[in-house]
Legacy VTK file of the C-alpha trace (Angstrom):
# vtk DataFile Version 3.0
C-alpha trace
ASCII
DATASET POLYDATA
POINTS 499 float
121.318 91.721 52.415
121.295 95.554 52.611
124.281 95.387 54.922
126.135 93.293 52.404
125.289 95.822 49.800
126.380 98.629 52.073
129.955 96.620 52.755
130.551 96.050 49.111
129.853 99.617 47.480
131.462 101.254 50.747
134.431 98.850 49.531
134.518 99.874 45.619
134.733 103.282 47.103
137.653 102.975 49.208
140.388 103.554 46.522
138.056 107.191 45.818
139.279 107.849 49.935
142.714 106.455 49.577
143.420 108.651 46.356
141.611 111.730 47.886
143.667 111.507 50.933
146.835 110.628 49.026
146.671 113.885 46.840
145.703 115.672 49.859
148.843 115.032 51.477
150.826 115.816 47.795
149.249 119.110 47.012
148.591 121.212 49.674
151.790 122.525 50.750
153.330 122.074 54.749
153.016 119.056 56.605
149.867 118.457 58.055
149.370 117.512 61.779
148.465 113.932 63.004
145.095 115.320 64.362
144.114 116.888 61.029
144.547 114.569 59.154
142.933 112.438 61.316
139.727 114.478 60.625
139.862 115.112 57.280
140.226 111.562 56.863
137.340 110.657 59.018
135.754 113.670 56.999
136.054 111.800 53.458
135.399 108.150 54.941
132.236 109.489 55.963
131.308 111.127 53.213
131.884 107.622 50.727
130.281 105.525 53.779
126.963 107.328 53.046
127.277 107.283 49.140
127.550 103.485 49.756
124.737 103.788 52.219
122.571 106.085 49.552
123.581 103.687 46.507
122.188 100.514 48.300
119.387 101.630 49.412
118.812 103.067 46.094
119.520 99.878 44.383
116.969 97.743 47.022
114.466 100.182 45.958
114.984 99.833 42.519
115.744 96.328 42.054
112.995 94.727 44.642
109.678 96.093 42.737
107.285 94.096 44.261
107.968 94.894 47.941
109.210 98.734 46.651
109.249 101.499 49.555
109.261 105.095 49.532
111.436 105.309 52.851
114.379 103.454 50.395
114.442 106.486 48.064
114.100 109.049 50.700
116.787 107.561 52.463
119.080 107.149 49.264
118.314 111.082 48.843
119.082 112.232 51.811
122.251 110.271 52.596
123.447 111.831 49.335
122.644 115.283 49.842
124.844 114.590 52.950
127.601 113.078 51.864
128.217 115.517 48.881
128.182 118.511 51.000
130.311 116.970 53.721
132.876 116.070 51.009
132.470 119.385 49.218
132.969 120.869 52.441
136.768 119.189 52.808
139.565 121.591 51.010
141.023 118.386 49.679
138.177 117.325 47.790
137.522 120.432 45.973
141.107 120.995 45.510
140.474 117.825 42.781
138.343 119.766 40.488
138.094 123.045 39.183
134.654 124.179 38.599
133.595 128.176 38.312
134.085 130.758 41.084
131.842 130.053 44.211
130.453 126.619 42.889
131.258 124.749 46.184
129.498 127.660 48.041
126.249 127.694 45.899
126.572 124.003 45.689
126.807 123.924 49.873
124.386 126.539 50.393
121.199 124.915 48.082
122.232 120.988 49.476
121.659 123.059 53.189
118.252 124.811 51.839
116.856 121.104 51.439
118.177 118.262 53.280
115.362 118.333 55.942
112.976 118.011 53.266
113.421 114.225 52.525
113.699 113.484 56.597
110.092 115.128 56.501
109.202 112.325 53.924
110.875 109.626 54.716
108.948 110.249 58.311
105.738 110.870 56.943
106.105 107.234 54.928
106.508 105.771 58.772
103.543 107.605 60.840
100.132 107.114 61.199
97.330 109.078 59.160
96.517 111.170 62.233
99.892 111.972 62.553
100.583 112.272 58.460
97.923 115.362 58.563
99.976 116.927 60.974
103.456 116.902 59.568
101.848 117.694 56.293
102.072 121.136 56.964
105.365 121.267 57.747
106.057 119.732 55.156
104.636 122.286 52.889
106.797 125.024 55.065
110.152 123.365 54.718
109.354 122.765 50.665
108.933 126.443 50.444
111.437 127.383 52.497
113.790 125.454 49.799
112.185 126.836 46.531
113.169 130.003 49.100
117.264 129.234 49.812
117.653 128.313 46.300
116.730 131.502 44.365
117.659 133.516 47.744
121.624 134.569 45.976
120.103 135.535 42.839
117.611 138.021 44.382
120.707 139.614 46.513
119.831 137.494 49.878
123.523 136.868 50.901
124.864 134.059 52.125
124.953 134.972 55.767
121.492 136.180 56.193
120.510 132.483 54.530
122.298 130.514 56.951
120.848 132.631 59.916
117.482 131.652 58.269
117.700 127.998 57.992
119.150 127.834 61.574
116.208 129.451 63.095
114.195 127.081 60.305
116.231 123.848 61.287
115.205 124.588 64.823
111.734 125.619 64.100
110.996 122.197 62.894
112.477 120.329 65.589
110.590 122.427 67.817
107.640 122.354 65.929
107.810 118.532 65.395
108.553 117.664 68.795
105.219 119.889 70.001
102.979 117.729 67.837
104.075 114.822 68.750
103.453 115.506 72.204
99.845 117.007 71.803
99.241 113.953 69.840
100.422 111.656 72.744
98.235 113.533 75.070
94.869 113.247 73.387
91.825 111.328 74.855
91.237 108.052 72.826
92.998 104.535 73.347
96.819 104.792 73.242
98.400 103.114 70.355
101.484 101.466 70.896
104.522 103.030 69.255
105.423 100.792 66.420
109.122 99.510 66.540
109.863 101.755 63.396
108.388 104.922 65.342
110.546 104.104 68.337
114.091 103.519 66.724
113.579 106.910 64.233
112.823 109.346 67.209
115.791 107.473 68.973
117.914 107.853 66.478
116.185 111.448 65.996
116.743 112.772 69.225
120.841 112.254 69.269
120.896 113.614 66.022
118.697 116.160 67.096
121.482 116.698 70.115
124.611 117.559 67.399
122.077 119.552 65.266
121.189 121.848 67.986
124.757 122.558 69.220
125.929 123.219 65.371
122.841 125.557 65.149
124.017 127.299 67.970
127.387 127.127 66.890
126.234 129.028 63.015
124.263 131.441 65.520
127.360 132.434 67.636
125.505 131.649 70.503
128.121 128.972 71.763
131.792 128.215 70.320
133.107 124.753 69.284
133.708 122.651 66.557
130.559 121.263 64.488
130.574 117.250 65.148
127.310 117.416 63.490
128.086 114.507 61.501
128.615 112.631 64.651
125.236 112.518 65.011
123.879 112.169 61.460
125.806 109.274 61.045
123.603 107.511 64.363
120.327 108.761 62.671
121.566 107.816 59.138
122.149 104.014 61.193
118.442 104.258 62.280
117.014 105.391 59.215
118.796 102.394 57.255
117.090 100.251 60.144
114.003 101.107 59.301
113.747 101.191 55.420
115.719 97.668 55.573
113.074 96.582 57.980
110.062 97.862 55.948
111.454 96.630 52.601
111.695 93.519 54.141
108.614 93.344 56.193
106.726 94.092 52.618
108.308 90.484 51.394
107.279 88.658 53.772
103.438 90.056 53.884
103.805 89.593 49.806
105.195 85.955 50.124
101.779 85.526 52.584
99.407 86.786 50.411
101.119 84.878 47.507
100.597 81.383 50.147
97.165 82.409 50.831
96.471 83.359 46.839
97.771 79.804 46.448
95.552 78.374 48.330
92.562 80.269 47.456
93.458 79.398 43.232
93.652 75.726 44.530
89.889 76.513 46.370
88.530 77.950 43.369
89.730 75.669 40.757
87.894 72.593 43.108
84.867 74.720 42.685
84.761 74.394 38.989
84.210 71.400 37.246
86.886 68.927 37.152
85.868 67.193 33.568
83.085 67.915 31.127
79.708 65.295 30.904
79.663 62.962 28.760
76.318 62.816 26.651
75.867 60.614 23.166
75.637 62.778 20.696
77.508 65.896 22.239
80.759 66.834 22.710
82.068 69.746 25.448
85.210 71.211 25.422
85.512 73.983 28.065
88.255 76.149 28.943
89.454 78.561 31.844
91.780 81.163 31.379
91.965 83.314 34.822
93.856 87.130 34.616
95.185 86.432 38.496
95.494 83.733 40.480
91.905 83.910 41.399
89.255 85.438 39.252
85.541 85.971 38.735
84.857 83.692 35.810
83.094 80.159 36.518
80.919 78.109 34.849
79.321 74.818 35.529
76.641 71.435 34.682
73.334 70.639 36.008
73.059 67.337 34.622
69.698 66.296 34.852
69.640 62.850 32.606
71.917 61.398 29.558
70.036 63.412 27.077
69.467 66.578 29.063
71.918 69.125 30.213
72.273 72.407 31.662
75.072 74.773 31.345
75.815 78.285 33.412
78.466 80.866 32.077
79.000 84.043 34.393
81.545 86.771 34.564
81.769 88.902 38.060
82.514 92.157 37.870
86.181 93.112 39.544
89.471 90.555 39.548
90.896 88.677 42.632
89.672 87.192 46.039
86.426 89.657 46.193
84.634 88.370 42.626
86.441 84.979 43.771
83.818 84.361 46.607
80.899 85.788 44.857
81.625 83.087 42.358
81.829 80.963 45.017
78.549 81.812 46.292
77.014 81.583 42.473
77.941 78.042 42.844
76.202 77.443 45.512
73.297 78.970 44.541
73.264 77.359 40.963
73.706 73.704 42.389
69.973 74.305 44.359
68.452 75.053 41.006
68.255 71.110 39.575
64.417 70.878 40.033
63.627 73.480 37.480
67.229 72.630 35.119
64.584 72.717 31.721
63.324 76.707 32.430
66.580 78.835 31.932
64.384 81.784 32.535
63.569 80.756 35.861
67.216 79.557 37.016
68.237 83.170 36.458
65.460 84.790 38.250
66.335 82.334 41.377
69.760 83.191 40.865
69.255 86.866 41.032
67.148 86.603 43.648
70.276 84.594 45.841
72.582 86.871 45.575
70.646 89.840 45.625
71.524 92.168 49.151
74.574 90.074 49.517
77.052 92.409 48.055
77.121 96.285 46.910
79.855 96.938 44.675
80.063 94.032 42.016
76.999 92.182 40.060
77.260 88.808 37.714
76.471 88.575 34.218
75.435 85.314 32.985
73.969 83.017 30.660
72.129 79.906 31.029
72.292 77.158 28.230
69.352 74.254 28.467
70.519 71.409 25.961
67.905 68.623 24.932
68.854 66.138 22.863
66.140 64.058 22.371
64.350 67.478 20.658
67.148 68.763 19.230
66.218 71.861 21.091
68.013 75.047 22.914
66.686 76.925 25.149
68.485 79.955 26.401
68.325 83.221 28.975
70.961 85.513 29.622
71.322 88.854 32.116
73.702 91.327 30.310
76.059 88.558 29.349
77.783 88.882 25.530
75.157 86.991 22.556
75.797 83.161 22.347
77.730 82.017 18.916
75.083 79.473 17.139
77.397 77.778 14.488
74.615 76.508 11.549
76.094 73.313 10.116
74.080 73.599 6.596
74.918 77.318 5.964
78.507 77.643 7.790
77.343 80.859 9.265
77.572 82.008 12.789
74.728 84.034 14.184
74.518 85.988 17.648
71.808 85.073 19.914
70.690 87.712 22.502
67.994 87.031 25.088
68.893 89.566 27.565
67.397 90.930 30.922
69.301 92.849 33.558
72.683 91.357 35.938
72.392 89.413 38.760
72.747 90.583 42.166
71.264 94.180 41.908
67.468 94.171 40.966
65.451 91.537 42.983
62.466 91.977 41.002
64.493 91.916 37.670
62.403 89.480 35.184
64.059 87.126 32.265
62.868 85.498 29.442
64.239 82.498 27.522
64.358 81.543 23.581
64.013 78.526 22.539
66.358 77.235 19.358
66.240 73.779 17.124
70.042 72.615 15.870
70.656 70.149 13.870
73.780 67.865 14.330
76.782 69.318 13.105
75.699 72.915 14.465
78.176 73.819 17.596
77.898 76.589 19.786
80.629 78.610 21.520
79.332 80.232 25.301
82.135 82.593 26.780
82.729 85.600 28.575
83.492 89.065 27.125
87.072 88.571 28.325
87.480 86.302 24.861
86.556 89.435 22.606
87.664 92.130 24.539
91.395 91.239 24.173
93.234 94.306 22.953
96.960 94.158 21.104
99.277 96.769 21.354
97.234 99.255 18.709
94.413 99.235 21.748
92.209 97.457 18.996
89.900 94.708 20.581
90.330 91.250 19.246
86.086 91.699 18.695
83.150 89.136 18.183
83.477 89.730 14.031
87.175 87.906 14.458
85.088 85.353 17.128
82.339 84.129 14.440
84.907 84.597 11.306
87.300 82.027 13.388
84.135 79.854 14.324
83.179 79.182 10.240
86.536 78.893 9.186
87.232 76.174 11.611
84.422 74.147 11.347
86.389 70.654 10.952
88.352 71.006 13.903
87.500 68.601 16.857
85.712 70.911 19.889
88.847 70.220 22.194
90.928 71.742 19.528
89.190 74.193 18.199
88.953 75.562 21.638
92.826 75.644 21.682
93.109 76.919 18.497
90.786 80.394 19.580
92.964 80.954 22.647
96.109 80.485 20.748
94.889 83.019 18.174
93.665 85.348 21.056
97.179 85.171 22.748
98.945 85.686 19.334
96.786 88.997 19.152
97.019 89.962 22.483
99.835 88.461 24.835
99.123 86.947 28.007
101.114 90.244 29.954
98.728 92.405 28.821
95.390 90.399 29.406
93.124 92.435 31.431
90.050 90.504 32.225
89.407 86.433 32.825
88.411 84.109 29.688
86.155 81.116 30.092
84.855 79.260 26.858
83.273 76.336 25.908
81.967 74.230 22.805
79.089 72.294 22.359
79.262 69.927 19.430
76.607 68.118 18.324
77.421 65.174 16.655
75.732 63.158 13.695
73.515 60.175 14.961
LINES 1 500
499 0 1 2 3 4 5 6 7 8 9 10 11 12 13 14 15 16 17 18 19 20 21 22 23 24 25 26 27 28 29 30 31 32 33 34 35 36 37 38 39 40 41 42 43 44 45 46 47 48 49 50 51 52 53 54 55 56 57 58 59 60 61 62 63 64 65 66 67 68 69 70 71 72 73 74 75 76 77 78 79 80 81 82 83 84 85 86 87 88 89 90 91 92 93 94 95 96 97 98 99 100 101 102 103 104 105 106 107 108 109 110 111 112 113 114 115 116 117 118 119 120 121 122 123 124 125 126 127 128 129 130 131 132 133 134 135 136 137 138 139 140 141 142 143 144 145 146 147 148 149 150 151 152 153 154 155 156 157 158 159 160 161 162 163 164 165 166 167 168 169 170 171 172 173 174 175 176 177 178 179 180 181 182 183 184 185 186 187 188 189 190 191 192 193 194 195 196 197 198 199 200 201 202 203 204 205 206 207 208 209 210 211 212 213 214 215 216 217 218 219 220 221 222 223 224 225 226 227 228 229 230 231 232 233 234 235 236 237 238 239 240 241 242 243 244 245 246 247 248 249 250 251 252 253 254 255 256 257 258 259 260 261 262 263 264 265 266 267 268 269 270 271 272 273 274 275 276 277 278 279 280 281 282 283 284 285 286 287 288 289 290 291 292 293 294 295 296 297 298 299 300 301 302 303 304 305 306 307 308 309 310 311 312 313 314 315 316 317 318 319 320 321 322 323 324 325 326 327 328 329 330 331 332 333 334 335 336 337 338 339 340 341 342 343 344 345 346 347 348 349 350 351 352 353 354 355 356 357 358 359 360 361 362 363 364 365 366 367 368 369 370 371 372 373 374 375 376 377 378 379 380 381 382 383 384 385 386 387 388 389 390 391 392 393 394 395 396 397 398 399 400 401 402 403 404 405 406 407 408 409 410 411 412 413 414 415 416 417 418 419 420 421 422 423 424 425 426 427 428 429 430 431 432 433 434 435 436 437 438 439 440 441 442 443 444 445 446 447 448 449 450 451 452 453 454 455 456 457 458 459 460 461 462 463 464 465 466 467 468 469 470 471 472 473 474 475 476 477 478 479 480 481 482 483 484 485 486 487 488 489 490 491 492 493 494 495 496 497 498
């Protein structure tokens, strides 16, 4: 794909080289030779082949977000920097514009002060850390050097005494980089293999490297010849391409895994919650789930211990993704060994705690635990840190918080809980959730808040549970779209229904 890009741009350029080379031959007066114009066409072709080069890999970076790499930009920057001081080099590209005395020299001069500088970082996107600390520095040294050329011709620096500088800085680097590669090679420690990408840039490098030396040496009047400098740039501009394609690419297919394997854990999870609510006389359940990712840390779930008695778990893990995924995974687990004592929500959360306890360091559960019996028309409820349940009083239409509250799961194993213990009469209903429901923001950063929560539970007290439950997460999104939800929502309803 990025050589199809390359083909097409290079081709929407080619009437910029034809028109060039065409006035070329108009305007400048005598006939040039065969040979020269040869060159200067070769010159200008080269010059658009890289602004193709620099425009495609501009637009890959640009256009592929997800599997976005630094080495694209770098590359884009570079190759332009290139190509516009080769063409402003060319007397028949300049003779096309007329800008202000000694433009194309200042223009030449601060392209030269900084080309190596996006080499340096389109390398340092390629090697390892170890080698990243190293290069860093020189890194540093050729930024300076830069800031340096640039406001060298307004301090009085002249031209010729800048050029003599970057030479000796050009090969200074080269020298410099080649060194610490080398002492890095010859360390003690296991050898790591050098990655493909590694292999094809110092390749690539070293020809380059070749034509840079010999121009250098050239500017120095060491040596006479002509400068076929772009010779060379044009192999390591080939390698470079190589390995940004290849890393762009290599980033979409280790996306498209993770996005499988995401798949496949959002299929794993969603078996571990339950697949329908219980059915009890007398009570009606509407539950939803309403994950940020494709995996999350919500989860709730049943301990049904007969047709009149029912327990119900809520919880919220800290952190998004595959990480609060398992722990919920693991809460699971431990919550389906805690049947015996179902009726004592104080002592399901203690057991709970004490589960997953030592098992991880950096996340911890809230919950709440919801013991229904019918045949009492009693609650009784325990919570650690999780937001107040929503008790829905069918005589008074008003919704009141309930808080029974000890510490999260998972970080104090001697943390203690307590339950409460609350009659309802039928026709009350009670909304569990997690704080994802009233945390919702909209675009003012206002939350969508538990005052919105209760005022929505009274005013919609005739609504069936199953859509009332639709109804809150419709008004939720309304408030605060879907694309900018932030943390998982789980609710559910408990109606209880006249005899």
């Amino acid at each position: 794909m990025y050589l199809r890009i390359c083909i097409v741009t290079a081709c929407s350029l080619f009437p910029a080289i034809a028109h060039i080379f065409i006035q070329s031959v108009i305007v400048q007066p005598g006939a040039p030779t065969p040979s020269a114009l040869r060159w200067e066409f070769a010159n200008l072709a080269a010059g658009v082949a890289l602004l193709a080069a620099a425009i495609a890999g501009a637009a890959l970076f640009f256009f592929r977000r997800r599997a976005r790499d630094f080495t694209l930009i770098y590359f884009s920057i570079f190759c332009t920097l290139y190509a516009v001081r080769l063409l402003a080099t060319r007397s028949t590209f300049r003779d096309l514009f007329n800008p202000p005395a000694n433009f194309w020299r200042y223009l030449i001069w601060d392209i030269t002060a900084v080309i190596i500088l996006p080499v340096g970082l389109f390398l340092y996107q390629v090697l390892s850390p170890k080698l990243k600390k190293r290069l860093l520095w020189l890194l540093i040294a050729q930024g300076a050097f830069g800031v340096f050329g640039i406001v060298g011709p307004f301090l009085g620096i002249s031209f010729t005494t800048l050029n003599i500088a970057n030479n000796y800085m050009v090969l200074g680097s080269f020298v410099a980089l080649g060194i610490g590669l080398i002492f890095v090679a010859r360390e003690p420690g296991p050898r790591r293999k050098i990655t493909l990408e590694l292999r094809v840039f110092i390749i690539t490098f070293l020809v380059w490297a070749v034509f840079i030396f010999h121009s250098n040496l050239i500017g120095l009047r060491v040596i006479r010849g002509t400068n076929m400098e772009f010779i060379g740039f044009f192999i390591f501009v080939a390698g470079l391409a190589y390995i940004a394609a290849h890393r762009t690419f290599a980033n979409e297919q280790r996306l498209a895994s993770i996005d499988s394997e995401l798949e496949v854990a959002r299929r794993i999870q969603s078996s571990t919650l339950p697949q329908s609510t219980p059915a009890l006389p007398g009570l009606d359940i509407a539950a939803r789930y309403v994950p940020m990712s494709a995996v999350a840390g919500d989860f709730y779930d049943f301990l049904l211990v007969d047709d009149r008695r029912l327990g119900i778990l809520v919880a919220d893990v800290t952190g998004h993704g595959v990480p609060a995924a398992l722990i919920a995974t693991m809460l699971k687990i431990a919550f389906a060994g805690q049947a015996p004592h179902a009726c004592d929500p104080a002592r399901v959360l203690t057991e709970l705690n004490r589960s997953l306890c030592g098992k991880f360091e950096e996340h911890f559960v809230t919950a709440a635990y919801l013991f229904v019996d019918l045949d009492k028309n009693l609650l009784r409820y325990s919570a650690a840190a999780h937001p107040p349940l929503l008790l829905l009083s069918h005589v008074a239409n008003h919704a009141r918080e309930i808080e029974e509250n000890g510490l999260m799961l998972g970080m104090f194993p001697d943390a203690t809980y307590t339950s409460a213990e609350i009659p309802f009469s039928p026709g009350d209903r009670v909304l569990l959730y997690t704080d994802g429901l009233f945390e919702a923001h909209n675009s003012k950063n206002e939350e969508f808040g538990r005052a919105r929560c209760k005022e929505f539970l009274e005013s919609s007290r005739s609504l069936p549970a199953s859509t009332f439950i639709d109804d809150l997460l419709s008004r939720v999104s309304s408030f605060s779209p879907p694309s900018t939800q932030h943390d998982d929502i789980t609710l559910l309803l408990l109606d209880f229904l006249p005899g």
